[in-house]
PDB file with SEQRES, HELIX, SHEET and CRYST1 records, atoms N, CA, C and O in Angstrom:
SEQRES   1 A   79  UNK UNK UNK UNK UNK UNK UNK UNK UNK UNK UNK UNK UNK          
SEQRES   2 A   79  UNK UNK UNK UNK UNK UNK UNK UNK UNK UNK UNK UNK UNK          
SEQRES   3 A   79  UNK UNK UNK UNK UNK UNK UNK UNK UNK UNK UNK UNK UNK          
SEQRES   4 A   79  UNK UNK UNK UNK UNK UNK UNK UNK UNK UNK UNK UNK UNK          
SEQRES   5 A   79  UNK UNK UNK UNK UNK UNK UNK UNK UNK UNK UNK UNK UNK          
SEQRES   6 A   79  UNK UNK UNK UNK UNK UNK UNK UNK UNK UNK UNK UNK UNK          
SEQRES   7 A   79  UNK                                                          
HELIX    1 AA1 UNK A    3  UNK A    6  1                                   4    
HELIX    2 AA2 UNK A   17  UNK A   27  1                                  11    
HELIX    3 AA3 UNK A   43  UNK A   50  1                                   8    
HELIX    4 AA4 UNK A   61  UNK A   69  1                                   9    
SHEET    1 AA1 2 UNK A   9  UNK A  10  0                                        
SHEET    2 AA1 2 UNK A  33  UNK A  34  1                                        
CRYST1    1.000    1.000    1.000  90.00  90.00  90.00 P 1           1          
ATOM      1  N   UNK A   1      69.742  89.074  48.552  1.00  0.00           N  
ATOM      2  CA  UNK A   1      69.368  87.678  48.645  1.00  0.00           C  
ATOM      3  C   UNK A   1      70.532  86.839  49.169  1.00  0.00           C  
ATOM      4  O   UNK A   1      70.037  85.914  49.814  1.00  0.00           O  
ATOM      5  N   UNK A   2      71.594  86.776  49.172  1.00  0.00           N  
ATOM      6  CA  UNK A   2      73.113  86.042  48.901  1.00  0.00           C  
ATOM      7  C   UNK A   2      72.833  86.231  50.863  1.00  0.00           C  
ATOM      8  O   UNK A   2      72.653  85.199  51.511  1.00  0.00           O  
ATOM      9  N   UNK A   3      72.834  87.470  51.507  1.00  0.00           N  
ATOM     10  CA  UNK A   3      72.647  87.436  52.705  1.00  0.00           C  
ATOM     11  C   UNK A   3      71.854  86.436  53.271  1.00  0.00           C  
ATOM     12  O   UNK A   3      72.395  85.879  54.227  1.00  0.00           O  
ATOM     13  N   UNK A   4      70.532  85.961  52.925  1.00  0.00           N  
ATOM     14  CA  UNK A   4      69.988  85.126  53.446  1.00  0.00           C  
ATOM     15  C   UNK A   4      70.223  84.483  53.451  1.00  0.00           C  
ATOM     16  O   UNK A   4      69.276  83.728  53.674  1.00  0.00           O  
ATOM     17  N   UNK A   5      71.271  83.876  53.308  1.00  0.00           N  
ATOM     18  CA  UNK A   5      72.028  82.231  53.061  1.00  0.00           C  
ATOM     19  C   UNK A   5      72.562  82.466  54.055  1.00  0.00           C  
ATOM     20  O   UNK A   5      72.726  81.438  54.712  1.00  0.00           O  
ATOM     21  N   UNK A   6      73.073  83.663  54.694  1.00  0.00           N  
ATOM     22  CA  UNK A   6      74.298  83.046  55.232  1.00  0.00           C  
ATOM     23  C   UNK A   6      74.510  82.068  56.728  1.00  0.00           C  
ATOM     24  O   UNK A   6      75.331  81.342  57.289  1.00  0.00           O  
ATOM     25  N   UNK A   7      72.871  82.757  56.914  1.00  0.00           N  
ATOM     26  CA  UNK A   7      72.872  81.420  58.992  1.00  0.00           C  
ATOM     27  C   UNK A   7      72.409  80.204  58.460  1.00  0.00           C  
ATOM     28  O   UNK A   7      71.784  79.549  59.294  1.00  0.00           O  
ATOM     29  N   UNK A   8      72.507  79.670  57.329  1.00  0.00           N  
ATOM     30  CA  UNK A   8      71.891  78.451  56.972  1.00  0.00           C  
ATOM     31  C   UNK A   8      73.146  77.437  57.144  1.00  0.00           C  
ATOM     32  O   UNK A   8      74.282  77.667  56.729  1.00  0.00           O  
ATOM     33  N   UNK A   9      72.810  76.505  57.697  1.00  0.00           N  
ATOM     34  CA  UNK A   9      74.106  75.617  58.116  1.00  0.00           C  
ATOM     35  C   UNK A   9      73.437  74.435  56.652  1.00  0.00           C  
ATOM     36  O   UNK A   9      72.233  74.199  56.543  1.00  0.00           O  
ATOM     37  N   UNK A  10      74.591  73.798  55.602  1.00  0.00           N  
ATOM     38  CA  UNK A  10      74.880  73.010  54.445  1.00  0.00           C  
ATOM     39  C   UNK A  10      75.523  71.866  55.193  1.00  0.00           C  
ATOM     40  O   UNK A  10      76.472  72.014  55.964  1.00  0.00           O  
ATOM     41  N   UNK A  11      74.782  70.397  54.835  1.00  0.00           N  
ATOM     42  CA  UNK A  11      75.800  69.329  55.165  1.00  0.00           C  
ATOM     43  C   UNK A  11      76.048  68.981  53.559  1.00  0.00           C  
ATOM     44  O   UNK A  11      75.065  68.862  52.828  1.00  0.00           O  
ATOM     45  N   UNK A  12      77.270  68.836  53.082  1.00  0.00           N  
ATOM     46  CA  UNK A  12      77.883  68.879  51.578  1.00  0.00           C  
ATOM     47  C   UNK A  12      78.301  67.440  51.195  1.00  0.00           C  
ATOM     48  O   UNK A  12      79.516  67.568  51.044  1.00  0.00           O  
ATOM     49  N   UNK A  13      78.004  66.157  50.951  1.00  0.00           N  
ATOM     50  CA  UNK A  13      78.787  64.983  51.272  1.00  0.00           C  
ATOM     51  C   UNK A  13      79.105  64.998  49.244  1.00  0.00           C  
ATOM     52  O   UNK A  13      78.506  65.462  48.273  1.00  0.00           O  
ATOM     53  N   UNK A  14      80.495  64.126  49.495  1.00  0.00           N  
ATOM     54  CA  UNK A  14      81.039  63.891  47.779  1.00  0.00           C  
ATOM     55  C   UNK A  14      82.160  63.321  48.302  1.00  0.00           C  
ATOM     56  O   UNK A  14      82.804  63.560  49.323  1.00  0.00           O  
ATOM     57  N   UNK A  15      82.331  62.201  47.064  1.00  0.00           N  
ATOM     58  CA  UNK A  15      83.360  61.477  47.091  1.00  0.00           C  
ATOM     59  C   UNK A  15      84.584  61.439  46.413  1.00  0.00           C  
ATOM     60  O   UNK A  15      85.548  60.677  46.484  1.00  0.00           O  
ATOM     61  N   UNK A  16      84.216  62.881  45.434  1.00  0.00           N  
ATOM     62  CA  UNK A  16      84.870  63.076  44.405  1.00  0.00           C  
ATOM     63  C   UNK A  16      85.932  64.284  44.801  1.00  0.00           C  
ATOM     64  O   UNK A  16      85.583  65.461  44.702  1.00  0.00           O  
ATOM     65  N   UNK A  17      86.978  63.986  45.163  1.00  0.00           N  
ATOM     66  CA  UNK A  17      87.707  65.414  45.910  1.00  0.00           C  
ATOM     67  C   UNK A  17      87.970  66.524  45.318  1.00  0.00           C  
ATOM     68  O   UNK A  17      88.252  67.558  45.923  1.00  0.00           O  
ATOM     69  N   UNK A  18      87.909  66.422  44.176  1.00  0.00           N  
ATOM     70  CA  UNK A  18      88.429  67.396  43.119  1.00  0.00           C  
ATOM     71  C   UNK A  18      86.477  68.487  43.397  1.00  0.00           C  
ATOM     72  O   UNK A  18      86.354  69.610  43.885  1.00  0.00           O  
ATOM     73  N   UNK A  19      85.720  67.870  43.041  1.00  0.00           N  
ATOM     74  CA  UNK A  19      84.725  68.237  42.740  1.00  0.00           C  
ATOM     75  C   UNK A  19      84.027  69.182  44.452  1.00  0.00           C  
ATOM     76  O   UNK A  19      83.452  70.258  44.616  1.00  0.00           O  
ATOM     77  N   UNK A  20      84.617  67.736  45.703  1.00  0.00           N  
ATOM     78  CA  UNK A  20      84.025  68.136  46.886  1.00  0.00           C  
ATOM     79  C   UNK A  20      84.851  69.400  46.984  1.00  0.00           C  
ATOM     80  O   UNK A  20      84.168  70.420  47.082  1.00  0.00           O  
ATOM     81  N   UNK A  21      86.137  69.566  46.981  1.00  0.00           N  
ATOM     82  CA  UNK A  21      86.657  71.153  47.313  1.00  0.00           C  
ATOM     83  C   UNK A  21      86.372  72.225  46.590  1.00  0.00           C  
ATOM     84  O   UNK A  21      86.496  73.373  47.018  1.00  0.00           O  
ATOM     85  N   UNK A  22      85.906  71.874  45.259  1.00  0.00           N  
ATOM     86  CA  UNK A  22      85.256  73.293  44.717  1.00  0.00           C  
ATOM     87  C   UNK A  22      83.881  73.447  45.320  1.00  0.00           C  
ATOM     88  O   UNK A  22      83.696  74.419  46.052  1.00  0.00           O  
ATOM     89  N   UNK A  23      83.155  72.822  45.154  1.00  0.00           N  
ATOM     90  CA  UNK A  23      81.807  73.098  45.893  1.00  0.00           C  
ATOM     91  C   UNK A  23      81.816  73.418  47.063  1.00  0.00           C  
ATOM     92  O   UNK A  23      80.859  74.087  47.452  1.00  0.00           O  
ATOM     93  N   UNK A  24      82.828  73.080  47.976  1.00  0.00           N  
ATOM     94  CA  UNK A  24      82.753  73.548  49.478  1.00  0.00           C  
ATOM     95  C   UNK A  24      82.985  75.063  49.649  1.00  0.00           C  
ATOM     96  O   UNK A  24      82.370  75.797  50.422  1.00  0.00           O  
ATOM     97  N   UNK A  25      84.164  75.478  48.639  1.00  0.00           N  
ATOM     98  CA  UNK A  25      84.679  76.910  48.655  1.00  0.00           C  
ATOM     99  C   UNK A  25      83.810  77.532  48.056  1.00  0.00           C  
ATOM    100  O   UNK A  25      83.124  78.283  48.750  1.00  0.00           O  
ATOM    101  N   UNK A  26      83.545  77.465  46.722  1.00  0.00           N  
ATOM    102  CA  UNK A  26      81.778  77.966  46.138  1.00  0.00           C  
ATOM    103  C   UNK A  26      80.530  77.992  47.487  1.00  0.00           C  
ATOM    104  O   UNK A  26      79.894  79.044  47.419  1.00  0.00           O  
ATOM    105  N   UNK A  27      80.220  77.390  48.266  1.00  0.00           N  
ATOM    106  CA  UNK A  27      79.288  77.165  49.254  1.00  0.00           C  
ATOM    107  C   UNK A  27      79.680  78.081  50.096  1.00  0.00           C  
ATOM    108  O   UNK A  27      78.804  78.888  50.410  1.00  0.00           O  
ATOM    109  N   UNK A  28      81.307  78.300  50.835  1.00  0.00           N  
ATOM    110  CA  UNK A  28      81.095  78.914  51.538  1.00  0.00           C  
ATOM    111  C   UNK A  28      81.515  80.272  51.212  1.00  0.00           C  
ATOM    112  O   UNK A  28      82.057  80.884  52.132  1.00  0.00           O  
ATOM    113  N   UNK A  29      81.378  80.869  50.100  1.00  0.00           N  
ATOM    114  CA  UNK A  29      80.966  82.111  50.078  1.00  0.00           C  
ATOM    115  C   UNK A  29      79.709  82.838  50.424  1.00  0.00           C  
ATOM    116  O   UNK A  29      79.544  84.057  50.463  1.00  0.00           O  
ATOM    117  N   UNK A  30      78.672  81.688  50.719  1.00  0.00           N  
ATOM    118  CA  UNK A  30      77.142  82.294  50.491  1.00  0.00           C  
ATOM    119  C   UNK A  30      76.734  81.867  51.905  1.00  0.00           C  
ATOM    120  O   UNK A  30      75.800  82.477  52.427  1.00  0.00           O  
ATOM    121  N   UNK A  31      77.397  80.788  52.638  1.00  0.00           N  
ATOM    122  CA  UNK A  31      77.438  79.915  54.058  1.00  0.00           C  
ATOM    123  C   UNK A  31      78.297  80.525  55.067  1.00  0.00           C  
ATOM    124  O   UNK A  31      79.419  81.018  54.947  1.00  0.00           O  
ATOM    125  N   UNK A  32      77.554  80.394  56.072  1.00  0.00           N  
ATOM    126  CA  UNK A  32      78.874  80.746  57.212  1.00  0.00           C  
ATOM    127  C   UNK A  32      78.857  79.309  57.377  1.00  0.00           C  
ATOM    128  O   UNK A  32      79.826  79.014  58.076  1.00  0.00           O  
ATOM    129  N   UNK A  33      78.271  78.394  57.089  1.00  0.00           N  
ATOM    130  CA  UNK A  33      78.205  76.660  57.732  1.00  0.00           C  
ATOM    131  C   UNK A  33      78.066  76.292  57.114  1.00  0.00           C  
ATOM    132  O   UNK A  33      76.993  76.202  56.517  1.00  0.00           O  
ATOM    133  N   UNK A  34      79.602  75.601  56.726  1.00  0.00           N  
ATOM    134  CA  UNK A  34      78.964  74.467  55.323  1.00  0.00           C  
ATOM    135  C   UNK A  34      80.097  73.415  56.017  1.00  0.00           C  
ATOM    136  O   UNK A  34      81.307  73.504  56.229  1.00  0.00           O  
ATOM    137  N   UNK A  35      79.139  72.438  56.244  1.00  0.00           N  
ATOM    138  CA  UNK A  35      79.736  70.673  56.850  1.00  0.00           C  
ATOM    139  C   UNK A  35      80.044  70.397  55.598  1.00  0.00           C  
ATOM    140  O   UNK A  35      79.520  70.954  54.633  1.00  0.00           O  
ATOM    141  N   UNK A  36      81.203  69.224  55.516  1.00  0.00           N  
ATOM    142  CA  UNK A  36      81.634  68.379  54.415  1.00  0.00           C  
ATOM    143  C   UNK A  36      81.696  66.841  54.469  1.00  0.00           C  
ATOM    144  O   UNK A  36      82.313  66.474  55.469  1.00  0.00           O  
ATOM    145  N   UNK A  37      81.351  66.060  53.878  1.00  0.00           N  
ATOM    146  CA  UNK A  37      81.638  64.603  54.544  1.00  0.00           C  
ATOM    147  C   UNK A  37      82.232  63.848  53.324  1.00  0.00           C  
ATOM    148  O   UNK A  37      82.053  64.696  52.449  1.00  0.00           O  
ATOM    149  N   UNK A  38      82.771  62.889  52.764  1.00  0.00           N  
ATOM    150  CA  UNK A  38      83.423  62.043  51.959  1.00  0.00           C  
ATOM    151  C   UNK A  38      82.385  61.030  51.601  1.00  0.00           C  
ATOM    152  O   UNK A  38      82.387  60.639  50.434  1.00  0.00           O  
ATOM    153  N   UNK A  39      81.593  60.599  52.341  1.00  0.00           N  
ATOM    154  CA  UNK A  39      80.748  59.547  52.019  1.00  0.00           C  
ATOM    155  C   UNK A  39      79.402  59.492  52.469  1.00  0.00           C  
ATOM    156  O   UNK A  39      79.071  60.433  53.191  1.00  0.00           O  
ATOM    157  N   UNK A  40      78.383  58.475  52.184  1.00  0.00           N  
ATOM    158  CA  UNK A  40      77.512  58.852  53.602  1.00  0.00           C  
ATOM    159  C   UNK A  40      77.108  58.371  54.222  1.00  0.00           C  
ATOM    160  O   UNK A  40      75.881  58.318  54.313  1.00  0.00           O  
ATOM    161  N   UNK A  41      78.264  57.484  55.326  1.00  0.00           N  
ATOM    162  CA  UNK A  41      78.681  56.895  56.204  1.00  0.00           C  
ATOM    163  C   UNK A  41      79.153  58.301  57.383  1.00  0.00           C  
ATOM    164  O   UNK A  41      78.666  58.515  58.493  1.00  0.00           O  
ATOM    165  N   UNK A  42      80.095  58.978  56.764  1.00  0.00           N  
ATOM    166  CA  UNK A  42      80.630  60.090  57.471  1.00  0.00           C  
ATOM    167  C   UNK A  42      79.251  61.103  57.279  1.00  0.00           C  
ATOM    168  O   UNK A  42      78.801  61.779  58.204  1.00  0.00           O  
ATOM    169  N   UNK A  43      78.664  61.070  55.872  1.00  0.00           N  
ATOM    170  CA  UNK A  43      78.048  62.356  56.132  1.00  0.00           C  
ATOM    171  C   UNK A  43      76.982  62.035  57.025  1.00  0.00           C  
ATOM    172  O   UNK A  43      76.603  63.086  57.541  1.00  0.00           O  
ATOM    173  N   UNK A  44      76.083  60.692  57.595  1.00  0.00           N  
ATOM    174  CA  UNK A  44      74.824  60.913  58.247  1.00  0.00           C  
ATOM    175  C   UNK A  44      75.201  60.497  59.610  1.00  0.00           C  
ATOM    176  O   UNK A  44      74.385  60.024  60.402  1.00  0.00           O  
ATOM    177  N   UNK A  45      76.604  60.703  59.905  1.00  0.00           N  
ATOM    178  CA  UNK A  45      77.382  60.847  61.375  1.00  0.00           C  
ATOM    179  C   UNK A  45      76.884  62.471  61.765  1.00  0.00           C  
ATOM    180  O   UNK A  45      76.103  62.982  62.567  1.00  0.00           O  
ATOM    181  N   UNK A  46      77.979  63.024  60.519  1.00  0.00           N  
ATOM    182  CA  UNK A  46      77.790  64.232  60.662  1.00  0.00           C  
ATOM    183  C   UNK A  46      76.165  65.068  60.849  1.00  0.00           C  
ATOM    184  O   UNK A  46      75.952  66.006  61.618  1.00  0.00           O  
ATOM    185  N   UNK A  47      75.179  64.438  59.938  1.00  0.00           N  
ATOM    186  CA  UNK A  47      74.121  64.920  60.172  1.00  0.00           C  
ATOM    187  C   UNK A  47      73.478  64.976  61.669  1.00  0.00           C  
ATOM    188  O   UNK A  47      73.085  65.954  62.304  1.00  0.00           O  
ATOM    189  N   UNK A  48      73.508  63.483  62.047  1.00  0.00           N  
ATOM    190  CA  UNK A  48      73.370  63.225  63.608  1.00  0.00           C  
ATOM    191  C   UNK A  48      73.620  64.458  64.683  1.00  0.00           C  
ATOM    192  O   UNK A  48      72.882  64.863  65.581  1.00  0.00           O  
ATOM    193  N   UNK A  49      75.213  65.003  64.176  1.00  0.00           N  
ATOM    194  CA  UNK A  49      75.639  66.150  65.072  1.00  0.00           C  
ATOM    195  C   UNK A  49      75.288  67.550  64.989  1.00  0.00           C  
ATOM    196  O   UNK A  49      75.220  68.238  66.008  1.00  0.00           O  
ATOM    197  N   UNK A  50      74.987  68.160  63.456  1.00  0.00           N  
ATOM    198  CA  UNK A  50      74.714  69.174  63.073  1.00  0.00           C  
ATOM    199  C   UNK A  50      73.027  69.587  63.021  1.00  0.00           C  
ATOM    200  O   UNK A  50      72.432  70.587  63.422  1.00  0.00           O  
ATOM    201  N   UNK A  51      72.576  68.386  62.361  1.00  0.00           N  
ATOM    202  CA  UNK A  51      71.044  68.912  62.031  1.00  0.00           C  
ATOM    203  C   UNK A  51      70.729  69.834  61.331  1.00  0.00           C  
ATOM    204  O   UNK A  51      69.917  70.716  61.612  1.00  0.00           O  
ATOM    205  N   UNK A  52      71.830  69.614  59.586  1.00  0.00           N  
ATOM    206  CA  UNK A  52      71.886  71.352  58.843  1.00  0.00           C  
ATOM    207  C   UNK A  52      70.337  71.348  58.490  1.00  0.00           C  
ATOM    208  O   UNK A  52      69.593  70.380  58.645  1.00  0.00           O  
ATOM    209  N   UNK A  53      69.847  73.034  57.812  1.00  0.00           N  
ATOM    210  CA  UNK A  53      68.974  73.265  57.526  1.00  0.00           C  
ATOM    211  C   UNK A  53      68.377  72.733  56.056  1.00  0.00           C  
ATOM    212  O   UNK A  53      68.795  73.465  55.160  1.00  0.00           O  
ATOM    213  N   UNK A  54      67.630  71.803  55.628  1.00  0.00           N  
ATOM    214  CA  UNK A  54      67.258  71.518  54.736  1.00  0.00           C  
ATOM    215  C   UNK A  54      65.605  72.151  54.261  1.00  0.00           C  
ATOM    216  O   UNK A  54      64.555  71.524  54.120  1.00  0.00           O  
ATOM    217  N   UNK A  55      65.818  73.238  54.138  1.00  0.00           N  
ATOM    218  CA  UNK A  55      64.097  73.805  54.021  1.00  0.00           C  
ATOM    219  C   UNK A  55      64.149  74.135  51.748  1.00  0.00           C  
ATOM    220  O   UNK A  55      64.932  74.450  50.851  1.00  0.00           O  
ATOM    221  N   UNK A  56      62.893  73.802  51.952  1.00  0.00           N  
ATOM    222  CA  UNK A  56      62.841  74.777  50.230  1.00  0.00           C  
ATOM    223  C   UNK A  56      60.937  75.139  50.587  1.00  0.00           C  
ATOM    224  O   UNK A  56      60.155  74.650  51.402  1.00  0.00           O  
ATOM    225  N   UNK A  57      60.822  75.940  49.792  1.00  0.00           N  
ATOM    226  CA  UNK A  57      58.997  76.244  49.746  1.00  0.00           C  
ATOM    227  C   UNK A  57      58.139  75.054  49.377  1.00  0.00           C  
ATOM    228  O   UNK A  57      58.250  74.167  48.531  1.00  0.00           O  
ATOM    229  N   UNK A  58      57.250  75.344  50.299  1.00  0.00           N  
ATOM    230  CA  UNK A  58      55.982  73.983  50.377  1.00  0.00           C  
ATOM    231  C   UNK A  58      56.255  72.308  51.017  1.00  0.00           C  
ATOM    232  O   UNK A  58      55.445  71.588  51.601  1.00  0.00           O  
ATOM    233  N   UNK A  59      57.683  72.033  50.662  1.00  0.00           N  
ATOM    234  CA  UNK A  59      57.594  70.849  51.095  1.00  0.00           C  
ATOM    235  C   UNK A  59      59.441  70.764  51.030  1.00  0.00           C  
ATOM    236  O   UNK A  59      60.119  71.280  50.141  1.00  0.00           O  
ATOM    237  N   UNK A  60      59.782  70.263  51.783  1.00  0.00           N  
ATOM    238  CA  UNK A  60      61.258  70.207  52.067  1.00  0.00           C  
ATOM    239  C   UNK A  60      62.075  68.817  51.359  1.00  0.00           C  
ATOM    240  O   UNK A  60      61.508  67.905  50.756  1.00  0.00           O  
ATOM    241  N   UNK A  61      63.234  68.913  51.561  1.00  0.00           N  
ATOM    242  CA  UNK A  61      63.996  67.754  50.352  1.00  0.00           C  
ATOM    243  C   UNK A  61      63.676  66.869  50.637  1.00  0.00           C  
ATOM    244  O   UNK A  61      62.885  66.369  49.838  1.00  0.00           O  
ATOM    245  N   UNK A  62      63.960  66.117  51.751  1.00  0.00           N  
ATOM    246  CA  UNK A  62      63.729  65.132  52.408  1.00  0.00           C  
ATOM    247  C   UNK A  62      62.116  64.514  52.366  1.00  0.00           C  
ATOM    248  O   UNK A  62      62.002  63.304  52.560  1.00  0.00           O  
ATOM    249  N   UNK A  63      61.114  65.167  52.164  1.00  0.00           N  
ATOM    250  CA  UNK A  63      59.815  64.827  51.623  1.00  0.00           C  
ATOM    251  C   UNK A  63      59.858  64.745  50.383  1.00  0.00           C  
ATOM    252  O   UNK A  63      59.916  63.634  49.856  1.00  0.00           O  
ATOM    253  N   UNK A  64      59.847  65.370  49.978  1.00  0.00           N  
ATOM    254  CA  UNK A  64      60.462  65.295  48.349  1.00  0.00           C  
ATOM    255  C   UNK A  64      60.961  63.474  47.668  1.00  0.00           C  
ATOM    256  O   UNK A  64      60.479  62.609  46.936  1.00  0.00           O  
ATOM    257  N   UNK A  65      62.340  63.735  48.589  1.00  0.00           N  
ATOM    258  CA  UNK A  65      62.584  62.345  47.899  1.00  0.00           C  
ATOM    259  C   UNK A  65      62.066  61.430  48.277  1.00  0.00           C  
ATOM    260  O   UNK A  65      62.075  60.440  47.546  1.00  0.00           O  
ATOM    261  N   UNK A  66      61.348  61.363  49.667  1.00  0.00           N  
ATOM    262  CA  UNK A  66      59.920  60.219  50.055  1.00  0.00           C  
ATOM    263  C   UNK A  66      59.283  59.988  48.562  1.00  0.00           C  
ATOM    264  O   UNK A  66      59.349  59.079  47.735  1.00  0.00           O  
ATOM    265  N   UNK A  67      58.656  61.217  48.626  1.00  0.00           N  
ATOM    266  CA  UNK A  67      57.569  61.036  47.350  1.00  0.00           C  
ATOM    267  C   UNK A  67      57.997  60.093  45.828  1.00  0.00           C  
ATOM    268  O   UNK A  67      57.356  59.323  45.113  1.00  0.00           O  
ATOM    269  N   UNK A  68      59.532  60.672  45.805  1.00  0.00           N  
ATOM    270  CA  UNK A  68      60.256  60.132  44.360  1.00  0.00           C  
ATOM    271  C   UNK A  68      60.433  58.967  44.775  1.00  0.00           C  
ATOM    272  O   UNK A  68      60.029  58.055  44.055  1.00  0.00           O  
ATOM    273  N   UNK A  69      61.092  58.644  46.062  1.00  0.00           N  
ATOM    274  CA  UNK A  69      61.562  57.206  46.015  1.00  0.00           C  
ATOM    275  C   UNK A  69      59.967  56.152  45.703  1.00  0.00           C  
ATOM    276  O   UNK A  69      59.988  55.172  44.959  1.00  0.00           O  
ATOM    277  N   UNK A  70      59.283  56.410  46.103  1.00  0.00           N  
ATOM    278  CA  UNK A  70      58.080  55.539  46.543  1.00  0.00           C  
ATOM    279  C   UNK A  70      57.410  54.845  45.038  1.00  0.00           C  
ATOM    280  O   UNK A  70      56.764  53.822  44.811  1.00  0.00           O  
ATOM    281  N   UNK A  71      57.985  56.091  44.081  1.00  0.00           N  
ATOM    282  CA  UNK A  71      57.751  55.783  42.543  1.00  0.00           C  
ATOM    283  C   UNK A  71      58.655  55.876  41.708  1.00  0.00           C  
ATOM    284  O   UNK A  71      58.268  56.255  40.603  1.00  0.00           O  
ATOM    285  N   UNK A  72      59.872  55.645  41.824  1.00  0.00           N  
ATOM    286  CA  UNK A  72      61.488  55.643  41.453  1.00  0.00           C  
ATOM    287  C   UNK A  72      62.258  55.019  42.262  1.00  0.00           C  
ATOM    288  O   UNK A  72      61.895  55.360  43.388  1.00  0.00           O  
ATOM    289  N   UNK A  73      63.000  54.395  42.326  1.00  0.00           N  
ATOM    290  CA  UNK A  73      63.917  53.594  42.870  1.00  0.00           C  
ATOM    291  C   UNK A  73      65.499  53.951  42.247  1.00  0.00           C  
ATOM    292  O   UNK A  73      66.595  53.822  42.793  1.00  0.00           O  
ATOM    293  N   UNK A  74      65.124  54.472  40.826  1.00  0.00           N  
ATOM    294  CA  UNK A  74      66.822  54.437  40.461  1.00  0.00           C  
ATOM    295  C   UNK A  74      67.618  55.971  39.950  1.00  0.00           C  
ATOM    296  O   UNK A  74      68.738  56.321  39.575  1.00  0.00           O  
ATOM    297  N   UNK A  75      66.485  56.498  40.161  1.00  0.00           N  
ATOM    298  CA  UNK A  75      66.823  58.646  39.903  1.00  0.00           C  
ATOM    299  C   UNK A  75      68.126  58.889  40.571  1.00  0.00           C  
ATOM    300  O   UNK A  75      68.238  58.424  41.705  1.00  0.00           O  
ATOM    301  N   UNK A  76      69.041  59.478  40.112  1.00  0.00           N  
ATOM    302  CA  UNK A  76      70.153  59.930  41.362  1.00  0.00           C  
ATOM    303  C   UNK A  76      69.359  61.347  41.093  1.00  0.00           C  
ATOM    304  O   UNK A  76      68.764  62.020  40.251  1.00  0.00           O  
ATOM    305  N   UNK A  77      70.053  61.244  43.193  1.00  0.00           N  
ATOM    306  CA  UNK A  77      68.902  63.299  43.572  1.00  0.00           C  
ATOM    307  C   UNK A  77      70.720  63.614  43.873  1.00  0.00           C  
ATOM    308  O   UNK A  77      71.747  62.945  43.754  1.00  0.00           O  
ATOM    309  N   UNK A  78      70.455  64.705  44.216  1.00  0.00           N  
ATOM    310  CA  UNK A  78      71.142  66.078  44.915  1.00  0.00           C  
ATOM    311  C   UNK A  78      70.458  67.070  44.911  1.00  0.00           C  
ATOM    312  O   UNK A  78      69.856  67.721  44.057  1.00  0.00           O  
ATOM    313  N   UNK A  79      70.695  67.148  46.530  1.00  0.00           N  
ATOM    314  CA  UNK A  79      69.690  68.514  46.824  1.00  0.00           C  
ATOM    315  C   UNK A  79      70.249  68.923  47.849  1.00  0.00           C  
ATOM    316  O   UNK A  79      69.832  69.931  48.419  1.00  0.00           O  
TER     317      UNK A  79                                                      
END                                                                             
């Protein structure tokens, strides 16, 4: 399974440095592509350029949080 990760390109954004460099090194053991951004100002620059893969089964993140936002406004996501 750990193989199938690995052509999946990750955009990673955190502001927290301590926290963003462990997760990046954790990530890219399982990633050959893992983007990093500081904010997300930098990170939806970065998205612009990369276009990482955001897929999960049935319905993808980004629909997902459509759905939540539309009836939540104040949930923090990560996905």
């Amino acid at each position: 399974m750990m193989n199938s990760f690995k052509d999946l390109s990750i955009l990673y954004i955190d502001d927290e440095p301590c926290i963003h460099e462990n997760v990046v090194e954790y990530l890219g053991y399982y990633c050959d592509h893992v983007y990093e951004a500081q904010d997300g100002v930098e990170g939806f620059a970065l998205y612009e350029q990369i276009h990482p893969d955001i897929t999960m089964p049935k319905m993808n993140a980004l629909k997902m949080v459509e759905k939540i936002r539309a009836v939540d406004q104040e949930t923090k996501m990560l996905f």
